[in-house]
C-alpha positions as CSV (number, residue, x, y, z in Angstrom):
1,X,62.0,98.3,110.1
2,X,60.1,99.6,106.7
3,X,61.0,102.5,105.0
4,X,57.0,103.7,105.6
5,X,57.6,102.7,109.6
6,X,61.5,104.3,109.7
7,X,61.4,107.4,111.7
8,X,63.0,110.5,110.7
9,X,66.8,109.9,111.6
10,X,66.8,106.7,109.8
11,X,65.1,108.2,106.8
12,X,67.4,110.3,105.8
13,X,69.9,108.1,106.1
14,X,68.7,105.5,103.9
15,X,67.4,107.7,100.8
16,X,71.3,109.5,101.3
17,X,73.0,105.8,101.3
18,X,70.8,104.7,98.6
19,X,71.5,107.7,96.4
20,X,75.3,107.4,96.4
21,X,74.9,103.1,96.1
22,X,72.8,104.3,93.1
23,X,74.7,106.5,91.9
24,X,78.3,104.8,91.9
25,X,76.7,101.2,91.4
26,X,78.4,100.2,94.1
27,X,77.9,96.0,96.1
28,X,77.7,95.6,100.0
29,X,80.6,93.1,101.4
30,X,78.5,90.9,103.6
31,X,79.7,88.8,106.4
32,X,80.5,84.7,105.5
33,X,77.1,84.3,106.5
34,X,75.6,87.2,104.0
35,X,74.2,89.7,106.6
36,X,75.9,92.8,107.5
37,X,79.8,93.0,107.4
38,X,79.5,93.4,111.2
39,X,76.5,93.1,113.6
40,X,76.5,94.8,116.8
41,X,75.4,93.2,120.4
42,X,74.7,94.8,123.1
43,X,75.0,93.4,127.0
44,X,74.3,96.1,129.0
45,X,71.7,95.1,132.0
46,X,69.3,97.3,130.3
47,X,69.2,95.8,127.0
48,X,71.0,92.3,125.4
49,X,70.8,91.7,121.7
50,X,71.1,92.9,118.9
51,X,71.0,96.9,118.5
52,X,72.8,97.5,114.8
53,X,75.4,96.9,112.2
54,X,78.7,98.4,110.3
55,X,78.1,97.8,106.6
56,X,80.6,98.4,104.2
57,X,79.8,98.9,100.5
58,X,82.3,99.3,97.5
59,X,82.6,100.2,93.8
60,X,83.2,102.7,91.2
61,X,85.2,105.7,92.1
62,X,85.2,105.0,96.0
63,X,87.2,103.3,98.1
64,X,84.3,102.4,100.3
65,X,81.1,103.7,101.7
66,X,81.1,102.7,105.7
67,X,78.0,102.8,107.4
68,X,76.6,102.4,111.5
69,X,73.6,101.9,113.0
70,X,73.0,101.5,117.0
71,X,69.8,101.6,117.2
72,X,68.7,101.0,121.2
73,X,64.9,101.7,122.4
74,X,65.3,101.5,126.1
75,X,67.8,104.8,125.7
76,X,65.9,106.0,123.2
77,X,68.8,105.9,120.8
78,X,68.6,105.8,117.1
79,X,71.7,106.8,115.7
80,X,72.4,106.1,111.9
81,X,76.1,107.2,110.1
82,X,77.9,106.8,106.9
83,X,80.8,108.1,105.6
84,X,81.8,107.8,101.9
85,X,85.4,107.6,101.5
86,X,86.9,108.2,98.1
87,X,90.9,106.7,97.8
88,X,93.9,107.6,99.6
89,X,95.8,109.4,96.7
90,X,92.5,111.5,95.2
91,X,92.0,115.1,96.1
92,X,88.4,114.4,96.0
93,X,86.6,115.7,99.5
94,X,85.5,112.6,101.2
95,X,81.3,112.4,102.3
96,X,79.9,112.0,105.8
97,X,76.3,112.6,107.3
98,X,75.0,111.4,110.7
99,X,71.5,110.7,111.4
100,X,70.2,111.1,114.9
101,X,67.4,111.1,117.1
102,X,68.7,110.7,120.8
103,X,65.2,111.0,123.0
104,X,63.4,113.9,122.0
105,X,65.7,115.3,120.3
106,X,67.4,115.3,116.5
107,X,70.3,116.1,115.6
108,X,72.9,115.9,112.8
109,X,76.6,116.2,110.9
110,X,76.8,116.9,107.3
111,X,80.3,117.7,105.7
112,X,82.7,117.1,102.6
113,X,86.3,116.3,104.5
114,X,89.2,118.6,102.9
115,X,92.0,116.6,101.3
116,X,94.6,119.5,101.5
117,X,94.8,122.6,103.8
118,X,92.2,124.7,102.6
119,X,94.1,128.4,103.5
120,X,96.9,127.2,101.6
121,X,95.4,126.2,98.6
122,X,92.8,128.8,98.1
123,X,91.8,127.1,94.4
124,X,91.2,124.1,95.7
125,X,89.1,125.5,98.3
126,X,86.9,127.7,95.7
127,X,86.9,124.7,93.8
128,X,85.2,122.2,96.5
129,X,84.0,124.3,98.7
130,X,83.0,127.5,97.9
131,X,80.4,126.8,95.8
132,X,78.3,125.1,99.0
133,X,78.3,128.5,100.7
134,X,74.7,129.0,99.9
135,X,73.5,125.8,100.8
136,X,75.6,126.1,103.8
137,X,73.8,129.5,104.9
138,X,70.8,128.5,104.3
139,X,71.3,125.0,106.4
140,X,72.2,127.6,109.3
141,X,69.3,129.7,108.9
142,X,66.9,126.8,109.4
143,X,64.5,127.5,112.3
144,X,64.4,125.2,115.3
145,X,68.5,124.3,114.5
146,X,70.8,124.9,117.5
147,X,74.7,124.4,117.2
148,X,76.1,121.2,118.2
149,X,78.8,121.0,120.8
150,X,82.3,119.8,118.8
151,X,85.7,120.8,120.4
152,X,88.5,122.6,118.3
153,X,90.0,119.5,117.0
154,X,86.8,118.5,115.9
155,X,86.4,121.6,114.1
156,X,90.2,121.6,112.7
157,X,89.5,118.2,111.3
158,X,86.1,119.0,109.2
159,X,85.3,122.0,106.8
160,X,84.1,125.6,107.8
161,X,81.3,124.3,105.3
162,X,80.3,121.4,107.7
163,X,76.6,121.5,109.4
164,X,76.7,120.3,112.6
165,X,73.5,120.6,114.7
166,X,70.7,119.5,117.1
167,X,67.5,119.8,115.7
168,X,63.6,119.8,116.3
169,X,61.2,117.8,114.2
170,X,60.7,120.0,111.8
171,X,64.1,121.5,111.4
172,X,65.2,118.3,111.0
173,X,62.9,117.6,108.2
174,X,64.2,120.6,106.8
175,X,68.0,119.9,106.5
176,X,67.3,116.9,103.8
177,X,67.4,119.7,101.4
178,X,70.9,120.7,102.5
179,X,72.0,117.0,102.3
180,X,71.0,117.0,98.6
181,X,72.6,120.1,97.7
182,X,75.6,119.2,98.9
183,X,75.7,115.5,97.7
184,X,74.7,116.7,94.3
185,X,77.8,119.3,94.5
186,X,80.1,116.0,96.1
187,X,78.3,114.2,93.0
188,X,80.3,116.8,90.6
189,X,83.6,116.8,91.9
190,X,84.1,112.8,92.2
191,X,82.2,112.5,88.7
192,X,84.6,115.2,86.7
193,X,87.6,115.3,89.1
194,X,89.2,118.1,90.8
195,X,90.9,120.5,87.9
196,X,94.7,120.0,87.6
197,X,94.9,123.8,88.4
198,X,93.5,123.2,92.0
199,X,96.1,121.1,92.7
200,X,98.8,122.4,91.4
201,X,101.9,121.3,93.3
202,X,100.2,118.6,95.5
203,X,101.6,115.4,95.1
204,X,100.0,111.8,95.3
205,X,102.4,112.0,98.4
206,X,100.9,114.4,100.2
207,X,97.3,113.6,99.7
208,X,98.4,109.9,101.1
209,X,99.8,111.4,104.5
210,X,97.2,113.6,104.9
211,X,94.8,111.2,104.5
């Protein structure tokens, strides 16, 4: 599929995945063959072949940038993911956006993943997180967005700043200025580090475990 021929989901995706590749001048791992690390079949009666692929990229600061695509016409699925994770022992938030457009409907899940407990280490938090509390307001007061049905460990495992939400066309069109804001802030914090003051007393240890 061509970027000009990519409908909205994948879109997004791809101009978010190429940004942080960019950015961190990061190198896919390909399969022994070269193509994607891992391609995914389907055999379900109503479709057998090929519908995606998990591709992992890695370089600079990262760990490794893990990315899925399933994308299957006859269920009108077109579901694109990435999640950027930086390493075990940095306090760095991790990245994550999904990408979907399931029939006639879009939707979407846009976070920075907490390293610590935010309520107990309230620098931390004002250091990573608060700053995206405009961005995150005015993601929610996008028209045509409706909430996205997550269950409380969902909700304990992500940020109070995460987006989460089913969207129409043009809401969704709307959000990719949310994604930017908050890659540009997730930009920031794995570019200069997290300040020694916002983790004051949290040890390489502890970010491990947690992780």
């Amino acid at each position: 599929m061509t970027q000009a021929s990519a409908s909205l989901s994948q879109a997004l995706w791809q101009s978010t995945l190429d940004r942080v590749v960019q950015q961190f001048g990061m190198e896919e791992v390909t399969a022994d063959d070269g193509g994607p690390w891992m391609p995914l079949t389907c055999q379900a009666p109503m479709f057998d072949g090929p519908v995606g692929q998990v591709r992992i990229f890695r370089g600079g600061p990262l760990f490794q940038l893990v990315t899925s695509t399933i994308v299957v016409p006859p269920i009108q699925l077109d579901s694109h993911m990435m999640f950027a994770f930086m390493p075990s022992d940095s306090p760095v938030p991790h990245f994550t956006l999904d990408s979907v457009k399931a029939g006639e409907h879009h939707a979407f899940h846009l976070d920075l993943i907490p390293r610590v407990d935010l309520g107990s280490n309230l620098d931390y938090m004002d250091e990573c997180f608060t700053p995206l509390t405009q961005a995150h307001e005015k993601g929610e007061a996008i028209e045509g967005l409706s909430k996205a049905q997550l269950n409380p460990r969902q909700y304990a495992i992500m940020s109070p700043w995460m987006l989460a939400h089913r969207a129409n066309e043009e809401a969704f069109t709307a959000i990719e200025g949310s994604v930017n804001e908050y890659l540009e802030h997730w930009f920031s914090l794995v570019d200069s580090g997290i300040s020694p003051a916002s983790v004051e007393g949290i040890s390489r240890e502890q970010l491990v475990e947690r992780d």
